[in-house]
N, C-alpha and C positions, 0 to 999 in steps of 0.2 A: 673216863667216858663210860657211860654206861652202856651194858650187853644188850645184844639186839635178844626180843622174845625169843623163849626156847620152844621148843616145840611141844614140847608138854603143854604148854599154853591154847597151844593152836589145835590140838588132837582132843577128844572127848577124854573125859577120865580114863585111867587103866580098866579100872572095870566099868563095864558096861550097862547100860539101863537096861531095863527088861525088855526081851524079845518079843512083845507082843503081839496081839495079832492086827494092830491098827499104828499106822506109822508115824511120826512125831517129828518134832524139828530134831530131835535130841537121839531119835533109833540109831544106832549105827548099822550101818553098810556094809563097811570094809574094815577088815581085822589085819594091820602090818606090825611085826612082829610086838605083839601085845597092848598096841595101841589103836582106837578107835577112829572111825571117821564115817561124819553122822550125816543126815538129811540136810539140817541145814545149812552144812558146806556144798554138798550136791546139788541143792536149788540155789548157791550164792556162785557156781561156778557157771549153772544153767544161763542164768541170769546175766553171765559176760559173753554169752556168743549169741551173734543176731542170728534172730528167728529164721532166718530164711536158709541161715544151714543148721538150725535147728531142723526145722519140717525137711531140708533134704536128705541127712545126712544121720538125722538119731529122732527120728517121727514115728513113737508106738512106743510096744513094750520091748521089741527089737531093738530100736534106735534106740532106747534109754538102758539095753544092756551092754549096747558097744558102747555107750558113753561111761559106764559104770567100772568096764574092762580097761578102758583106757585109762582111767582116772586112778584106778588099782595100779598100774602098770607104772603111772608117774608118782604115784606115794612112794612104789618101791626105791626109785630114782632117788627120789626125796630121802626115804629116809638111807642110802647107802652113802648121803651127800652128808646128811648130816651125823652121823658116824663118824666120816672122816676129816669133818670140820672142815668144810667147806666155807662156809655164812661165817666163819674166823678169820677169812681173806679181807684185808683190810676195805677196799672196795665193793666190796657184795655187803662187807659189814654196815657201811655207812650208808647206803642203798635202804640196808631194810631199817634202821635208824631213823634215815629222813621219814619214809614211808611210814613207818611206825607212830610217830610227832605229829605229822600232816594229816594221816586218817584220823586218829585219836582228837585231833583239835579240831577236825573239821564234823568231827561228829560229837563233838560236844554243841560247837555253836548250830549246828542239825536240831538236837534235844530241845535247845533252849527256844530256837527260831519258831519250834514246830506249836509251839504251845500259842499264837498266836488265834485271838480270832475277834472276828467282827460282830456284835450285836445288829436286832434289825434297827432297833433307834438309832444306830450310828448310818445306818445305810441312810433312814431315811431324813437325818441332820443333813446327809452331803449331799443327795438331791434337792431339799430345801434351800440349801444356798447352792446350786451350784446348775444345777438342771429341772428348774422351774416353769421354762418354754417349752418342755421337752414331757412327750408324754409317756409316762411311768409304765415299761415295759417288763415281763421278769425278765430278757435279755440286759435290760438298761443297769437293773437293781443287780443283776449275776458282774456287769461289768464293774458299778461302783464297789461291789463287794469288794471281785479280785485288788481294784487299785487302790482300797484302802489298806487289802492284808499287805500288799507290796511295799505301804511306806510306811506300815507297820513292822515287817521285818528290816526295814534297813534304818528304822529308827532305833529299835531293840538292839541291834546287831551293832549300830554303832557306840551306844551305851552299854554293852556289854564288852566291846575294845577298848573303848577309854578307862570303862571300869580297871582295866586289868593295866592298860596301860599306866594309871594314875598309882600303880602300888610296888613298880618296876624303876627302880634309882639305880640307875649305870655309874658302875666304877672306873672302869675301863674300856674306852674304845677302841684301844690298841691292844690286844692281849698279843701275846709272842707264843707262851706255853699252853696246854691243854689244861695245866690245875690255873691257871690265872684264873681267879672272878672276874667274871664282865659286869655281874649285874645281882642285885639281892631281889626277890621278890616275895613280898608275905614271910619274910623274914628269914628266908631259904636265898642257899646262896647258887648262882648259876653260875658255872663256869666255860670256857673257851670251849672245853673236850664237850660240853652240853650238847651246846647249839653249831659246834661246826661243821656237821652234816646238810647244816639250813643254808651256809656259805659258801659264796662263791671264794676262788684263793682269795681275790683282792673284792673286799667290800667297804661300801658306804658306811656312813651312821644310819642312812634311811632302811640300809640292807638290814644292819645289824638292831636297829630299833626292831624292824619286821618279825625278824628273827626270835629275840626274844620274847616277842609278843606270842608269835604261834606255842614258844616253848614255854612260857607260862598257864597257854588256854591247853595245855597239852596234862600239866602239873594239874591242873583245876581239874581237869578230866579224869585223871590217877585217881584224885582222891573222891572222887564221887564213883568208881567202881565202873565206869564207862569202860575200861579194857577187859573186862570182863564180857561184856556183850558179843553175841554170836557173831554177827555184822562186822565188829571190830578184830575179830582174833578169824574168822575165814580170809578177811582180807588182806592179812599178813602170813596167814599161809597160803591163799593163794598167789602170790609173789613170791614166799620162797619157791615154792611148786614150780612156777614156770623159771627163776633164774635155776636153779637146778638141773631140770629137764635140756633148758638149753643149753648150758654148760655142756653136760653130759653129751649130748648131739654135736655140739660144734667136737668138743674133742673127738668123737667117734669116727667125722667126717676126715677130720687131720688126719688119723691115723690108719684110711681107709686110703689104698692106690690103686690105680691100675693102670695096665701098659698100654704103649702105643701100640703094640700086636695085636692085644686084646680087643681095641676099641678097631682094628682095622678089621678083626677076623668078624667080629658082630654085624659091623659097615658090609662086609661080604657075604652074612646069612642071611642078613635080613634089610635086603637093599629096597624091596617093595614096600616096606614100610615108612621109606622115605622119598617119597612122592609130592609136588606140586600139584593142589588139587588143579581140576581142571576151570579152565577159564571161559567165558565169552563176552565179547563186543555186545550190546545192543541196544538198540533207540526203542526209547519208549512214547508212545503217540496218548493222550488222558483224551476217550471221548464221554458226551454227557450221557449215550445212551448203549446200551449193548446191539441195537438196527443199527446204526452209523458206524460202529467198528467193525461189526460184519462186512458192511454194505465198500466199506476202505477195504478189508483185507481180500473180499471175492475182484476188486481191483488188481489187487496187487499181483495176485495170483493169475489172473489173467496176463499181465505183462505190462500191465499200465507201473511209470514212473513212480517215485512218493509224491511228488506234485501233484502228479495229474489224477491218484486216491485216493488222496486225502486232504478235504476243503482246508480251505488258508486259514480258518478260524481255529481248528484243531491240528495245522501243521505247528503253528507254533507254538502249543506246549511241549513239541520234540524233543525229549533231553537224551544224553547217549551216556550209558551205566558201563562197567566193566562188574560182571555176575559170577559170582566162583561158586561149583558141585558141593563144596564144603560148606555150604551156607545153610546150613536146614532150617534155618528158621522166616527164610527171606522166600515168597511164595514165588518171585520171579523166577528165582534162582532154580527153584524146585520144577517151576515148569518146563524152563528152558532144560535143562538136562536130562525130565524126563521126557518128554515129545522126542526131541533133537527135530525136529519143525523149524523152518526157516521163520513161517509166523503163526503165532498165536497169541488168543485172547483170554484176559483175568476179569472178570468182574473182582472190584475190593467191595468191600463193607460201605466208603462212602456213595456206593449208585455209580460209581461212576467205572467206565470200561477199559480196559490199557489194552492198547496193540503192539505186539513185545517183535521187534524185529531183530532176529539175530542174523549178526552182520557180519562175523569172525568168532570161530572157536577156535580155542590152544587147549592141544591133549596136554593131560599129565605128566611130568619130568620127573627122574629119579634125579635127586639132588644129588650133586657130587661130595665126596667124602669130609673134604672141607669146609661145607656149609653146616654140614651137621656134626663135627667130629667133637666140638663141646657140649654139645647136645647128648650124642651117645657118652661121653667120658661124664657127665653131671650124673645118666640115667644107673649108667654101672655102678658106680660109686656107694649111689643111693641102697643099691638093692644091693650091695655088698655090707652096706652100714646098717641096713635095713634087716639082716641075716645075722650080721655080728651081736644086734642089740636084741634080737630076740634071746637069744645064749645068754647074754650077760643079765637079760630080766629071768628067764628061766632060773638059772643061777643062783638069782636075790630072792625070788619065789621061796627055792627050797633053803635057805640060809635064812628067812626071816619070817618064813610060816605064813604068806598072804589066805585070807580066806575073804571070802565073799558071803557075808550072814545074808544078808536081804538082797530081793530084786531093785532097783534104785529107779523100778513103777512103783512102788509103795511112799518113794517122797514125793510121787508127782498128783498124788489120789485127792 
């Protein structure tokens, strides 16, 4: 079977490009113990977390130094894992195997797909036959475009399968051993230990045809230098990167306890931070203008019924809410707890006026011990795991010389 990528692979060369004063896909960043890691693994890791904890969470040149801190922090991870041969655990091995075969082959037929394109003569053949009644829009021509590139890639794409298919003569569908040949392709011989990362235990022919179809567009890709592309070697280290990291965490957590004393004496310092927010009842009345929900509420206040203050056309949009203090995003919620008013009135945004009638409030409860005691025994854990792994990155720091060359604003410029 063949070795999963080394890490030499995945890391910029030992020495480094020039420190310039303008940043490149290729600057290095982050220095672990003599090897590199450059911009564009830093915009390819950018690029796996959604925007929106992007902007909250690493937005500026701030946000982009704790992402850069962090990502130093799990290199270290990385490389104390792969020191002690980790990624040589036979299932972390075949993990990054599969991974390996599946990106590499899917970014081959990526290359080949992309190279696709439409003429305007061809545009304008398929609206001649096809949208003649129809008058000639550039939304119209933008649509025929796309559905001609569409079954232009899945024509391509399936002549590039067969292609490979048609050069793939199985020996064996039953292999038993890892050196068995299943299959010759291009005159290379595939074996069992090849492709049995792409295997489920028990497969098909249709599995195993599959199989080494991915593993031959995988062979074509070797030899065109496609594992060599930045895109394809961030990708495999970003997957060592996070099995690593996690590894490291899960074990940290196992070996991380705390008492039932502990988690009772915490439950007894800090009881007020365990609190039911507070609650209330209330009917909500939708009128069409902010004079009628007055003209209801100076009834109500008066002593008149809800009947008899509010016409039978706006009694029954009535609905009755249960509103909790902890809501800050919910303006009812916001009003009712600031006033503490048995009624009052919201204008919203659509024009229209709500009469908020609070009808029962429940103060806040201290939760009893039991309700939160996995709660506080998850929180201690954490910040004890949390304290231990500082230590052991401290540690890997001074044992393997981390330096931070550039700010990782200079890949984002």
């Amino acid at each position: 079977m063949r070795t999963a990528i080394s890490l030499a692979l995945t890391f910029s060369l030992l020495s480094p490009p020039s420190l310039g004063s303008e940043c490149s896909p290729q600057t290095p960043i982050i220095k672990v113990d003599g090897r590199y890691v450059d911009c564009s693994y830093f915009n390819y890791v950018v690029s796996k977390i959604p925007e929106w904890v992007i902007k909250k969470y690493y937005g500026g040149d701030e946000g982009l130094k704790k992402l850069e801190d962090k990502m130093a922090e799990r290199q270290l991870i990385l490389e104390k894992y792969e020191k002690e041969g980790l990624f040589n655990r036979p299932d972390l091995k075949e993990k990054l195997i599969r991974a390996e075969i599946k990106n590499l082959s899917a970014l081959y037929m990526s290359k080949k797909l992309s190279k696709v394109s439409v003429s305007e003569r061809e545009i304008d053949e398929e609206i001649r036959k096809h949208y003649r009644s129809k008058k000639v829009t550039p939304e119209l021509r933008h649509s025929v475009k796309v559905n001609l590139e569409v079954r232009k890639i899945v024509s391509n794409r399936e002549k590039i399968l067969n292609s490979v298919k048609s050069k793939i003569l199985i020996k064996n569908s039953h292999p038993k051993s890892l050196n068995d040949v299943v299959a010759v392709f291009d005159g290379r011989k595939i074996t069992y230990g090849d492709i049995k990362p792409l295997l489920p235990r028990k497969f098909s022919k249709r599995e195993l045809e599959r199989a080494l179809t991915s593993y031959a567009i995988y062979l074509k890709a070797k030899e065109e230098g496609l594992d060599k592309f930045p895109d394809y070697r961030n990708s495999i280290l970003y997957m060592k990167e996070n099995l690593a990291v996690s590894d490291f965490e899960k074990k940290l957590l196992s070996r991380v306890h705390v008492s039932d004393d502990e988690i009772k004496s915490y439950y007894r310092k800090h009881r007020e931070e365990f609190k039911t927010p507070e609650s209330a009842r209330v009917m909500i009345v939708e009128f069409d203008s902010e004079e009628e929900a007055k003209e209801a509420l100076n009834n109500l206040k008066s002593g008149k019924t809800l009947k008899e203050a509010v016409p039978r056309n706006y009694l029954s949009t009535a609905r009755e809410w249960t509103v909790l203090s902890s809501d800050k995003e919910n303006p009812v919620s916001q009003l009712v707890f600031s006033t503490r008013e048995k009624y009052n009135l919201l204008n919203v945004p659509s024009g229209k006026t709500l009469l908020i009638i609070t009808e029962k409030r429940k103060p806040s409860e201290i939760l009893p011990l039991g309700d939160v005691y996995n709660e506080i025994k998850e929180m201690l854990k954490e910040k004890r795991a949390k304290k231990e792994k500082n230590r052991i990155v401290s540690a890997l720091k001074k044992k393997y010389g981390l330096k931070i060359l550039r700010p990782a604003s200079c890949c984002r410029d």
